[in-house]
N, C-alpha and C positions, 0 to 999 in steps of 0.2 A: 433685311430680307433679300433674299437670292432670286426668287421665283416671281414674275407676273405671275396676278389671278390670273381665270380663264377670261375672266369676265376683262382684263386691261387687256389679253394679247387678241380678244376679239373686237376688241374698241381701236386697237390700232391698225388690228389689218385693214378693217374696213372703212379707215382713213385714204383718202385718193389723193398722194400726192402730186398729179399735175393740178388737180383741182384745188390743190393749196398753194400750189406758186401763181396761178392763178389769182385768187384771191388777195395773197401778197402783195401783188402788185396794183390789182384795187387798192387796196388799202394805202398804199404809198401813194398814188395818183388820186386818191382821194382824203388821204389825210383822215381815214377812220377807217375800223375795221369791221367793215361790214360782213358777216355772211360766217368769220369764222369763228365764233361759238358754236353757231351750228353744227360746223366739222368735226369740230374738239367736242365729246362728248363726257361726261362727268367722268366716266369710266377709264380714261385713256392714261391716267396716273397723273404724279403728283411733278415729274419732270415735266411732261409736256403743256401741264397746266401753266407752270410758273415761266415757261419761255412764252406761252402765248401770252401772259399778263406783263412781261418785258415788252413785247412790241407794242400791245395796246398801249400803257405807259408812252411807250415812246413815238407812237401818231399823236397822241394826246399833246404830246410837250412840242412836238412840232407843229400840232394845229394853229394854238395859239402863240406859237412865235411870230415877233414881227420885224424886227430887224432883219437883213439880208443878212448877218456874217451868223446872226442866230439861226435862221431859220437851216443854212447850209450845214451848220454843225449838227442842228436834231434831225435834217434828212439824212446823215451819214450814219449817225446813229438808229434811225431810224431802219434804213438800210442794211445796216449789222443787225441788228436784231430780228429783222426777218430773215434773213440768214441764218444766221442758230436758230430760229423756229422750225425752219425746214429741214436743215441738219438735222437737228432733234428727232424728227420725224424718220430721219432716214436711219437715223441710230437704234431708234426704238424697234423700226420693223426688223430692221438686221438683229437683234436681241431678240425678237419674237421667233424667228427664222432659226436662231442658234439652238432657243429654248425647248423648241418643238423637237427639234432634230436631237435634242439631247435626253429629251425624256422617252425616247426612243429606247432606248439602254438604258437611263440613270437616273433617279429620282434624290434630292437630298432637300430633304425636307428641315423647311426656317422656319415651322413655327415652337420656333422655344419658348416658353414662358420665365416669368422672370422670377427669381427667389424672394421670398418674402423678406429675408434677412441674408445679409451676407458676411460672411469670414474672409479672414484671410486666404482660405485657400477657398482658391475660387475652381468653378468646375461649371461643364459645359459638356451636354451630350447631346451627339449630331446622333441622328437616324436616317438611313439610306435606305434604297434599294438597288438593283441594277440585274443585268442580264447581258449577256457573251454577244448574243445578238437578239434578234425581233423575235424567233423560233421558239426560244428557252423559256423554261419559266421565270419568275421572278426571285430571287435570293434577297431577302432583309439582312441588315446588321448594325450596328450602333457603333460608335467609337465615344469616349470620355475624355475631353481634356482637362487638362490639371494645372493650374497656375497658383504658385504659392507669393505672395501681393509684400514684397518685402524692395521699395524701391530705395533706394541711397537716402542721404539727406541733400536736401537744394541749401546750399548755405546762402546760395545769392540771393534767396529771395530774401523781404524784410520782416522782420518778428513780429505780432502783431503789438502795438502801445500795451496794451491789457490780455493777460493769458484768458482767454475763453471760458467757457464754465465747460463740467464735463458733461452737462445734457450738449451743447453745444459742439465739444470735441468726438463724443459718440455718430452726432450726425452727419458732422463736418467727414468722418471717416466712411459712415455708410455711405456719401454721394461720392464719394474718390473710390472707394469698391465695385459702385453699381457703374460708375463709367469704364474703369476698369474691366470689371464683367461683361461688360455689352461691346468691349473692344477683341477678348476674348472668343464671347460667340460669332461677330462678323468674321475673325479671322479663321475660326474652327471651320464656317459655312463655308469659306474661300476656298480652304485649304482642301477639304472633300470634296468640293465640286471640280479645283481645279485638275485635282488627283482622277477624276472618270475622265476630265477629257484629254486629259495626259495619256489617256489610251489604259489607264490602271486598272487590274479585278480586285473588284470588291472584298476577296476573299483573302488580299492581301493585307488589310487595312486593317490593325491591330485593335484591340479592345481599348484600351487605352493609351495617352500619348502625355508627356510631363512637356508644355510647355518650353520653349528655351530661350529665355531674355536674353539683353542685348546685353554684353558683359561690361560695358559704360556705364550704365543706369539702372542694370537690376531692374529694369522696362519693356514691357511688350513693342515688340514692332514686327514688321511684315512677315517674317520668315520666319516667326515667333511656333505656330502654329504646323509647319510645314513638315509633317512626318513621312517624308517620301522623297526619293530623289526624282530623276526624271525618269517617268516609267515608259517601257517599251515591249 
């Protein structure tokens, strides 16, 4: 997903970061983290959740250190880790900041559902919207991407002792499809949103687009998805 809810970019504005460096440093002079669950509210996502559970972790491991060469290593760690907490914090509202200002003009909407069964040719369709500016109305469109799932063979890796069954070979292939697929639609989402703030109209962006693998591996990668040059 591309988009905070409303409900994450209102859990982080209303995050106060002096009042989290603050409390950081309680915590570090006291060796717990008092106060900041409170701040961090369920709503805030799933990044800022997991660097807040980094530091608490790591007050924990320095509470009960007792050696001096120990306890110096989990205050330093300890130390980083509030660090990336706060970072964190200042990443998120800078994302918040970009996402407001972009939905201004451009909307590209991640919630795709997932196919019940998947083929080889795998496919993905982004839905947009966007507008010249604030004045306009709004203009919808869709684009389809298209990837045909044909990768080389890996000869390095090892055979398995016993050939698999083919209920076995069937599913073994739908999980290398479905990650495949969902490699796919991140890049389809990339690739459309990074195309509005590249300054691009919407009305340029074709109905559908063929994938273009990496010609080493017959594999998706970054620029896989990228149907547009740099717009101006």
């Amino acid at each position: 997903m591309i988009n905070l809810t409303d409900r994450e970019k209102e859990a982080i504005s209303n995050i106060n970061e002096r009042e989290l460096e603050t409390l950081i440093d309680q915590a570090l002079q006291y060796e717990r983290a008092a106060g900041l669950h409170q701040l961090f509210p369920s709503d805030c996502g799933s990044y800022l959740a997991a660097e807040l559970h980094k530091f608490e972790r790591s007050l924990r491991e320095l509470a009960v250190s007792r050696s001096a060469k120990k306890r110096d290593r989990k205050r330093s760690e300890a130390v980083r880790a509030g660090r990336n907490l706060s970072f964190a914090l200042s990443q998120m509202k800078a994302r918040v900041k970009t996402e407001v200002e972009d939905g201004q003009l451009f909307y590209v909407d991640d919630q795709i559902y997932w196919p019940h069964h998947f083929s080889k040719e795998l496919r993905v369709s982004v839905s947009y919207k966007w507008r010249r500016t604030v004045e306009d109305p709004w203009a919808f469109g869709r684009i389809e991407f298209h990837h045909q799932h044909n990768p080389r063979p890996d000869y390095t890796s090892q055979r398995p002792k016993r050939k698999p069954s083919v209920a076995k070979q069937k599913q073994d292939l739908q999980d290398t499809l479905s990650r495949e697929w969902e490699h796919l639609k991140d890049l389809a989402l990339f690739s459309v949103r990074d195309f509005f703030r590249a300054g691009g109209n919407g009305s340029e962006i074709p109905a559908s687009f063929q994938a273009v693998v990496d010609p080493r591996t017959s594999r998706l990668n970054n620029f896989s998805a990228k149907f547009w040059g740099e717009a101006t």
